[in-house]
C-alpha positions as CSV (number, residue, x, y, z in Angstrom):
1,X,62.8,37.4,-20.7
2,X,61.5,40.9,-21.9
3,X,63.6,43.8,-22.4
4,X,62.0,46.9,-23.0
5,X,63.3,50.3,-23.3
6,X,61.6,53.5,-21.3
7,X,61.0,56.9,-21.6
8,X,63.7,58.9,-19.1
9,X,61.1,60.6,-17.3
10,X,59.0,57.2,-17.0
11,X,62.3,55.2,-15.9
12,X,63.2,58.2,-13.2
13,X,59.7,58.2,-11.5
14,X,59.8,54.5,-11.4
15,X,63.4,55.0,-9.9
16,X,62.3,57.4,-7.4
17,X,59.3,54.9,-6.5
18,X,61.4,51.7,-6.2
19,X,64.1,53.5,-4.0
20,X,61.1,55.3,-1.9
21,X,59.3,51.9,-1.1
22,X,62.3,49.6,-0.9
23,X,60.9,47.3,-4.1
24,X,62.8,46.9,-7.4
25,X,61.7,48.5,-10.5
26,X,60.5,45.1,-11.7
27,X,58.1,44.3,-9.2
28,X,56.3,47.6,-10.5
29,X,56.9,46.9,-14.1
30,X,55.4,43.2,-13.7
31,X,52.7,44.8,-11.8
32,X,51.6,47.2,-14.1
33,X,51.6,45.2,-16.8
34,X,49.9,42.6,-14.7
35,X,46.7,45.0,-14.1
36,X,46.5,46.4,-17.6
37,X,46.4,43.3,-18.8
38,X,44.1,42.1,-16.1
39,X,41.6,45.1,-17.8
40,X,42.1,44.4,-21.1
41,X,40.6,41.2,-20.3
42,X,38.0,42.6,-18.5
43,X,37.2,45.2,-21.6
44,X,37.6,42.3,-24.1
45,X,34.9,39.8,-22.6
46,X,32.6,43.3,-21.4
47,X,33.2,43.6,-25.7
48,X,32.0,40.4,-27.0
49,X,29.1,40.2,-24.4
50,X,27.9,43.4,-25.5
51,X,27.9,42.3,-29.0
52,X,25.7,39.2,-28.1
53,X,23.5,42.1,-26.3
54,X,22.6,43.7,-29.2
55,X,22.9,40.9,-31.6
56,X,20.0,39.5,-29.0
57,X,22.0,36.0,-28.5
58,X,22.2,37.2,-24.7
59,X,19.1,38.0,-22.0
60,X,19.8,40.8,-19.8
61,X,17.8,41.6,-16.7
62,X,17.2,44.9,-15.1
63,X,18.3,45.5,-11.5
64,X,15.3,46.1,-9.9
65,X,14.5,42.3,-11.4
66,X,17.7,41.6,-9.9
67,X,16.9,43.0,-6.2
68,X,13.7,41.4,-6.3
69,X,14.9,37.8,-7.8
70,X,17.5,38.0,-5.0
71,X,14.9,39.2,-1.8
72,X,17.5,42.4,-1.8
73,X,14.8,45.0,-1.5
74,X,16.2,48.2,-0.4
């Protein structure tokens, strides 16, 4: 269990959008925290492969190598 503790104008538009789309402030609390963690994760692993990028521990290939690897010529 996580109690956390708003800002008013933060807890009155979540109000307003909980009683406009019949679902409880949790659902969109859960959800939000759901997706920004989501994209954290995202930005995290984009982070550390970026680092083996440049550190040269990682092959990239161009997209045009890409297109034509895959027979996806425009």
């Amino acid at each position: 269990m996580l109690a956390i503790r708003l800002p008013e104008a933060i807890e009155l538009r979540l109000d307003a959008l909980a009683k406009a789309t019949g679902r409880t402030k949790t659902y969109y609390v859960r959800e939000a925290i759901v997706e920004h963690i989501d994209d954290l994760e995202d930005l995290y692993l984009a982070e550390q492969e970026l680092i083996k990028v440049r550190a040269g521990r990682s092959k990239t290939m161009s997209l045009a190598d890409v297109m034509k690897q895959y027979d996806l010529a425009d």
